[in-house]
C-alpha positions as CSV (number, residue, x, y, z in Angstrom):
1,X,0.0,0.0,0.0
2,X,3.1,2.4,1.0
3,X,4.4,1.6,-2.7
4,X,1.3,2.8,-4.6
5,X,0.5,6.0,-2.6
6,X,4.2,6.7,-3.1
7,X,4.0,5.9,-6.9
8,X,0.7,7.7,-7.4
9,X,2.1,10.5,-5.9
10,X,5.2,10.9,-8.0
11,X,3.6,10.6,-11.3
12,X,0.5,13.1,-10.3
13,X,-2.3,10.8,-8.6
14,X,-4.2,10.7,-5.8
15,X,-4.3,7.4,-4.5
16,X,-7.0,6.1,-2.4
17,X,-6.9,2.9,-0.7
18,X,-8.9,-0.4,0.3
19,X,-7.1,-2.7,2.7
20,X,-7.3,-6.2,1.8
21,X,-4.5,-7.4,4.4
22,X,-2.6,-7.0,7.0
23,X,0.8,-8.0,7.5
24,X,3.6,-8.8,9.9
25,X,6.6,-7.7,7.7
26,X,10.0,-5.8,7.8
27,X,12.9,-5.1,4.9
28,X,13.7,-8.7,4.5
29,X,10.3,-10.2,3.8
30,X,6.9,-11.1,5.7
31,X,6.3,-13.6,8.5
32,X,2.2,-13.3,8.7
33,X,-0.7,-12.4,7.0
34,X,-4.1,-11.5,8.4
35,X,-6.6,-11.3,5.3
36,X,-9.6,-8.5,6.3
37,X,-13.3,-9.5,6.1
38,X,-14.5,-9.6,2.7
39,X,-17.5,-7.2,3.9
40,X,-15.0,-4.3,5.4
41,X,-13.1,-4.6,1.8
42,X,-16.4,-4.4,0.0
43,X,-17.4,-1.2,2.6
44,X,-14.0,0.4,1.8
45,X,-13.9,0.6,-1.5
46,X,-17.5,1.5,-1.8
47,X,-17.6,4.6,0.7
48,X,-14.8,5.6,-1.6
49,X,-16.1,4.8,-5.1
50,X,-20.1,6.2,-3.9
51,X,-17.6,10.1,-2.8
52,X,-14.9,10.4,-5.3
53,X,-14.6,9.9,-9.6
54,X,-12.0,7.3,-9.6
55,X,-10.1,6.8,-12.9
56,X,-7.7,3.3,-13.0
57,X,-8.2,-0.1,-10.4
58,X,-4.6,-1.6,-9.1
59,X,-5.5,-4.8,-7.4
60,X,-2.4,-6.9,-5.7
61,X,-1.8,-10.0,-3.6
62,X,-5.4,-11.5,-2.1
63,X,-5.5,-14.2,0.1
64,X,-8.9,-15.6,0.5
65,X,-11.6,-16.5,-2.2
66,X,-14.0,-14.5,-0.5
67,X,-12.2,-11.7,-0.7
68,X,-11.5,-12.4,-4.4
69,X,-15.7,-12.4,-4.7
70,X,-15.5,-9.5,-2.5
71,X,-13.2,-7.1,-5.0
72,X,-14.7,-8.7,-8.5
73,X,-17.6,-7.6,-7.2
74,X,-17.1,-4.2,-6.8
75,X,-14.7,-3.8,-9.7
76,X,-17.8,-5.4,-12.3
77,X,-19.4,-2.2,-11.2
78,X,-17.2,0.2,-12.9
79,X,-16.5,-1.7,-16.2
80,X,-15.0,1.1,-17.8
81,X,-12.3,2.1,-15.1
82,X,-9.7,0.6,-16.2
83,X,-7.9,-2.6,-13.7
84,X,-4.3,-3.4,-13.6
85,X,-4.0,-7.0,-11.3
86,X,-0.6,-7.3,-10.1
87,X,-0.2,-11.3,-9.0
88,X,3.4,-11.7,-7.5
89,X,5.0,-14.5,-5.8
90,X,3.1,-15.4,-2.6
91,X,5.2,-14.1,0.4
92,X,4.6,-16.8,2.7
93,X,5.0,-20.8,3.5
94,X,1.6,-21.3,4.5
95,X,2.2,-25.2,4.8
96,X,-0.7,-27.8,3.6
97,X,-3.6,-26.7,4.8
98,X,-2.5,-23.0,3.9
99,X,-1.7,-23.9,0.9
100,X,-5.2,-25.5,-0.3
101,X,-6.5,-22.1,0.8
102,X,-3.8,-20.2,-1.6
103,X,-4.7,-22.8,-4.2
104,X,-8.6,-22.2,-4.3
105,X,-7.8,-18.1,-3.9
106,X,-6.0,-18.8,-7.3
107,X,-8.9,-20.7,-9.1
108,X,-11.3,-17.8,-7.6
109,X,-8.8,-15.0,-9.2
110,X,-8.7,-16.9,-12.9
111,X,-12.6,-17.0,-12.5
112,X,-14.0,-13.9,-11.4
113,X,-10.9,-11.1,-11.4
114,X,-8.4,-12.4,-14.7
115,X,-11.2,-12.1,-16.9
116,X,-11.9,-8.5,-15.7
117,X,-8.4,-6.9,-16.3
118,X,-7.2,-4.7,-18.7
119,X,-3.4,-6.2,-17.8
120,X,-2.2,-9.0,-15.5
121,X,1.1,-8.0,-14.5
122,X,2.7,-11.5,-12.7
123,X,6.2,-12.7,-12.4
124,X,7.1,-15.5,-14.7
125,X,8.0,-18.0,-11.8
126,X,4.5,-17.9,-11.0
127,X,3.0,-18.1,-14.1
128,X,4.9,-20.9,-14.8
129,X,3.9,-22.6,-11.2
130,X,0.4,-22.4,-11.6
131,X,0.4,-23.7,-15.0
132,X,2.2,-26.6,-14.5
133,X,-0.2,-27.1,-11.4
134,X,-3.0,-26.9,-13.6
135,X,-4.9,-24.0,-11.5
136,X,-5.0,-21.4,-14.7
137,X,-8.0,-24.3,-16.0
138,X,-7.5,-25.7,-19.4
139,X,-4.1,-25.4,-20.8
140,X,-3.6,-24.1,-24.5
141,X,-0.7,-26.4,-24.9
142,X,2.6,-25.5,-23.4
143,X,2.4,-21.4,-23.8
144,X,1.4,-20.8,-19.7
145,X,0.9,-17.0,-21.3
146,X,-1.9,-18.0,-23.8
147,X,-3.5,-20.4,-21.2
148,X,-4.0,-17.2,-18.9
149,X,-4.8,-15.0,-22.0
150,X,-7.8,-17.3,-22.8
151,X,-8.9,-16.8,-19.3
152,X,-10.5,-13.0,-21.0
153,X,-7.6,-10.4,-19.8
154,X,-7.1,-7.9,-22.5
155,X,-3.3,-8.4,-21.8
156,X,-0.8,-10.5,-19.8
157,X,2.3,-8.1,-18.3
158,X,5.2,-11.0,-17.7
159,X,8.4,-9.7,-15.3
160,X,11.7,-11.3,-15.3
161,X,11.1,-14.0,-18.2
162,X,14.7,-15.4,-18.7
163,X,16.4,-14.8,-21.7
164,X,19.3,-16.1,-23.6
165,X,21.4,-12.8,-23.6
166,X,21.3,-12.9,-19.9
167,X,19.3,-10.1,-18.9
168,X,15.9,-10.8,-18.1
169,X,12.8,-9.5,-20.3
170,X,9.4,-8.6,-19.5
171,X,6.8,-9.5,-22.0
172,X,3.1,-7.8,-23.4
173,X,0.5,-10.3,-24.7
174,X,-2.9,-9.4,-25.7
175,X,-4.9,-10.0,-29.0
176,X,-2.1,-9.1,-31.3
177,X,-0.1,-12.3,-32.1
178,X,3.1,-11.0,-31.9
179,X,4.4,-10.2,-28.3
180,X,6.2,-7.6,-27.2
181,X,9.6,-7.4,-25.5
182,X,11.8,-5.1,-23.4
183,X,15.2,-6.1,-22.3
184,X,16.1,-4.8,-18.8
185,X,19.9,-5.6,-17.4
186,X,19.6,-7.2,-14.0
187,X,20.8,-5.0,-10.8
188,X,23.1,-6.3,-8.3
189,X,21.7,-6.9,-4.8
190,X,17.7,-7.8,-4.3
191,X,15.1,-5.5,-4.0
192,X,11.9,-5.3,-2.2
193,X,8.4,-4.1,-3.9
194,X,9.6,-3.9,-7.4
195,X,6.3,-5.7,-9.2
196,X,4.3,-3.9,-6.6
197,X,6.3,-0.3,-8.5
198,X,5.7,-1.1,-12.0
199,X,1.9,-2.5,-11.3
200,X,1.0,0.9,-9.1
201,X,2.7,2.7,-12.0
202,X,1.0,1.1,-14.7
203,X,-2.3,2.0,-13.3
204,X,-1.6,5.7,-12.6
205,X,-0.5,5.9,-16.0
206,X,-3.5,4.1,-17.4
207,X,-5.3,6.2,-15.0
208,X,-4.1,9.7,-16.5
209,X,-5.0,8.7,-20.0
210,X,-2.2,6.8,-21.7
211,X,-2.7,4.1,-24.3
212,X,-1.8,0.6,-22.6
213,X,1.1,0.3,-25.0
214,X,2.4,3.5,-24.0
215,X,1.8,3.1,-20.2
216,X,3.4,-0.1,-20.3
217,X,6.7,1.7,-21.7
218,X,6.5,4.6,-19.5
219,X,6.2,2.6,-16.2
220,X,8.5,0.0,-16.7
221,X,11.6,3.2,-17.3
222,X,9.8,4.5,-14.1
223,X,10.4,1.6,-12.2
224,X,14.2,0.6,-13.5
225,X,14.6,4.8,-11.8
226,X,13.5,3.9,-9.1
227,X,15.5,0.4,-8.9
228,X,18.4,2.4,-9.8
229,X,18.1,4.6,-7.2
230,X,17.3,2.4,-4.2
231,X,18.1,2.1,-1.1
232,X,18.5,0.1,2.2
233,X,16.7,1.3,5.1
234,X,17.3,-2.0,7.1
235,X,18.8,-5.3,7.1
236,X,17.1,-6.6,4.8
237,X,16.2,-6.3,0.8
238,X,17.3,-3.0,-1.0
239,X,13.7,-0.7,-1.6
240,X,12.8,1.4,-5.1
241,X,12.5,5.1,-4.6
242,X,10.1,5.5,-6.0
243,X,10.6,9.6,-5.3
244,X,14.1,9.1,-7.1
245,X,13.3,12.6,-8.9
246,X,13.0,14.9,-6.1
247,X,16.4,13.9,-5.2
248,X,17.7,14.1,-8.4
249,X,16.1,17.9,-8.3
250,X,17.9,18.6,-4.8
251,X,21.0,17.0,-6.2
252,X,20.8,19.6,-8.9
253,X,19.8,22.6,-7.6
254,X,22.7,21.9,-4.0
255,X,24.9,21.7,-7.7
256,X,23.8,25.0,-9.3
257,X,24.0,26.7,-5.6
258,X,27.7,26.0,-5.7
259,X,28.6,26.8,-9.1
260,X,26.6,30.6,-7.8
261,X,29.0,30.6,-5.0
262,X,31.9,29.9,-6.9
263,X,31.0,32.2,-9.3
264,X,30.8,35.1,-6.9
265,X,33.7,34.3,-5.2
């Protein structure tokens, strides 16, 4: 939630939020999840939706089918706004019982939230995962992307898809057979949020106006800025900052206040 205010926020929005979770978590990953009541989600995002004009959805990580129901729900009602769902790698070991939970929140997701999004954005690992489990339904061969394309998204957003000249790619699918591919070259160290950066941008992007194709391009050269200029505020993983310009403004201006005193001098 702290990464798409602070996204929104740099690229002109203002985000409003619905809570869907709450979690025990520091810089070097999350020990517990608590999921919230499926009827507080649906009464937070509703208050919100019934008082202000909202303009883009950015739905992440849910944990229960009910509160898949409870956010399809609410989302169906605003068909034309458009959704970004960002489905990264689950940050927990839930163990076996957990994991039947996690399993059916995943069947509930490619039933009645997939179908509704303008773009999936997911990592590749779990793409891959659930399409080798079988949970995206019927598989269209081998191609995991056009197994969850046939599911109804408009477009499939893949991160980190290995390549053969090392760096990874991300990948855009949708109705056009030929997919599109951008080449990013891996940064040292790990980092914390950075799905949860390029998803929040998307949809502030989408959210201001810009053609999918375009917003796709803009927010993934966001994001590598903000990779670029992370930092470590614990022990843990690196973060984005994702407010990389206003230091890069301070920088300048701390640089054109010197070359003034120099001047004078």
């Amino acid at each position: 939630m702290q990464a798409d205010i602070l996204v929104g926020a740099s690229l002109g929005c203002h985000v409003v939020t619905a809570l869907t979770a709450l979690a025990i978590q520091d810089s070097a990953g999350i020990e517990d999840i608590q999921a919230v009541a499926p009827e507080f989600i649906d009464d937070q995002a509703r208050s919100l939706l019934e008082d202000m004009s909202v303009h883009g959805f950015k739905v992440g990580n849910l944990y229960s089918p009910e509160s898949v129901s409870a956010v399809a729900q609410v989302v169906a009602d605003y068909p034309d706004v458009p959704l970004v769902l960002h489905l990264g790698m689950d940050p927990v070991d839930r163990g076996e019982e957990g994991q039947e939970l996690a399993d059916a929140t995943v069947v509930a997701l490619c039933e009645l939230l997939v179908p509704q999004a303008d773009v999936v954005v997911i990592d590749h690992r779990r793409l891959e995962q659930w399409h080798t489990e079988g949970l995206l339904g019927k598989a269209e061969g081998d191609n995991a992307v056009q197994t969850l394309l046939a599911l109804g998204p408009e477009h499939v957003l893949v991160t980190g898809v290995p390549h053969a000249g090392g760096s990874p790619v991300n990948v855009l699918a949708g109705e056009d057979p030929q997919a599109e591919a951008w080449s990013w070259r891996r940064l040292p160290g790990s980092y914390a949020g950075a799905g949860s950066t390029l998803s929040a941008a998307l949809a502030a992007l989408l959210a201001g106006g810009q053609t999918l194709r375009q917003a796709v391009i803009d927010a993934q050269q966001y994001t590598r800025r903000a990779l670029e200029a992370g930092f470590q505020p614990g022990m843990g993983r690196a973060m984005p900052d994702r407010m990389f310009w206003m230091r890069s403004s301070d920088d300048d201006a701390d640089q054109a206040d010197e070359e003034d005193e120099g001047d004078e001098a």
